[in-house]
N, C-alpha and C positions, 0 to 999 in steps of 0.2 A: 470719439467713437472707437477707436483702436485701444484704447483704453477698455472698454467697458468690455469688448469682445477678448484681449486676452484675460481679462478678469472672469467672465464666463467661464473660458478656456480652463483656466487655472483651477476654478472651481470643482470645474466635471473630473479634472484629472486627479484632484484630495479625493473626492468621493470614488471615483474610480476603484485609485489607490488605499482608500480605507476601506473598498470591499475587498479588496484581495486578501488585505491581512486579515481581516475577519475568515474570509476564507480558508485562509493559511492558519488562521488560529483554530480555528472552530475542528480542520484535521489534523491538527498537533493535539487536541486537545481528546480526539477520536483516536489518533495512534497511541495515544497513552494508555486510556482505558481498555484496548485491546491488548495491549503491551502484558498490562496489570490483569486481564483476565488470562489468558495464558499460561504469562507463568505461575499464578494461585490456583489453575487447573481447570477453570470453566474454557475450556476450550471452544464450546456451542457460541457462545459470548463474543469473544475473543473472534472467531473467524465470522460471525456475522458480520460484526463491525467493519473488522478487515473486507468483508463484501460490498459494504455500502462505499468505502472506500476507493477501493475498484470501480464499481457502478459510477459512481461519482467522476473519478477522473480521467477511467483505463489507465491507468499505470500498472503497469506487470508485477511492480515491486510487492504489491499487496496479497498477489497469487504466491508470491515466494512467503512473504511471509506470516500468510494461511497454511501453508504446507510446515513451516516452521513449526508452528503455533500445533498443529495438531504432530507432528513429530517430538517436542517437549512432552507434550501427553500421552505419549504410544500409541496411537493412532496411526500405525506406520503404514495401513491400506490408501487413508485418505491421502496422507501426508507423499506419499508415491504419484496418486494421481493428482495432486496438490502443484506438485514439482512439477511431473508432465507438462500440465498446462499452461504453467510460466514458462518454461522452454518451445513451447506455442505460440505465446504472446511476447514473446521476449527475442526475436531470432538474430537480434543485433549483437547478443553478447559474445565478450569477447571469448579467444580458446579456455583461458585460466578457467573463470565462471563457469564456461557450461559444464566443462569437467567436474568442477565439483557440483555442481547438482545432479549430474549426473551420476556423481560417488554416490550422495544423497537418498537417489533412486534406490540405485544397488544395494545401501545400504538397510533402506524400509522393506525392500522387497524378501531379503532376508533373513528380517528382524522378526 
């Protein structure tokens, strides 16, 4: 009986595990395509993706690198309030980081 239960066990926890990586594939495979629209210039692309992204997991990283994304394309209005918002969502960062997005800021706003 103890048998059959930790073979159960063991089963739920492959499937489990082979949805995560799917998971973990499927947004590697979504950071890439945003990556590639980006820097070939469809930015509209590129920070959608990066939204669903977001939407998906709330990780801040995806705000940051929305604002990237539209800063490679001169887009330095969004890209300003791009930055804003990870510094929003993101209030754990350390002094190095904020400062430079905060350069980041300064730097769109002037551009």
């Amino acid at each position: 009986m103890r048998y059959g239960i930790a073979l159960a066990l063991l089963s739920l926890g492959l499937i489990s595990a082979q949805g995560a990586w799917a998971a973990s594939s499927k947004a590697k495979a979504s950071e890439k395509t945003a990556r590639k629209a980006c820097l070939s210039g469809d930015y509209t692309k590129g920070v959608s993706i990066l939204s669903e992204l977001f939407v998906d997991t709330g990780n801040p990283i995806y705000l940051f690198n929305q604002a990237r994304c539209y800063e490679q394309n001169l887009r330095y209005a969004e890209a300003a309030e791009r930055f804003k918002e990870y510094l929003r969502k993101a209030p754990d960062l350390g002094d190095r980081e904020k400062a430079d997005v905060e350069r980041r800021i300064a730097d769109c706003e002037t551009s």
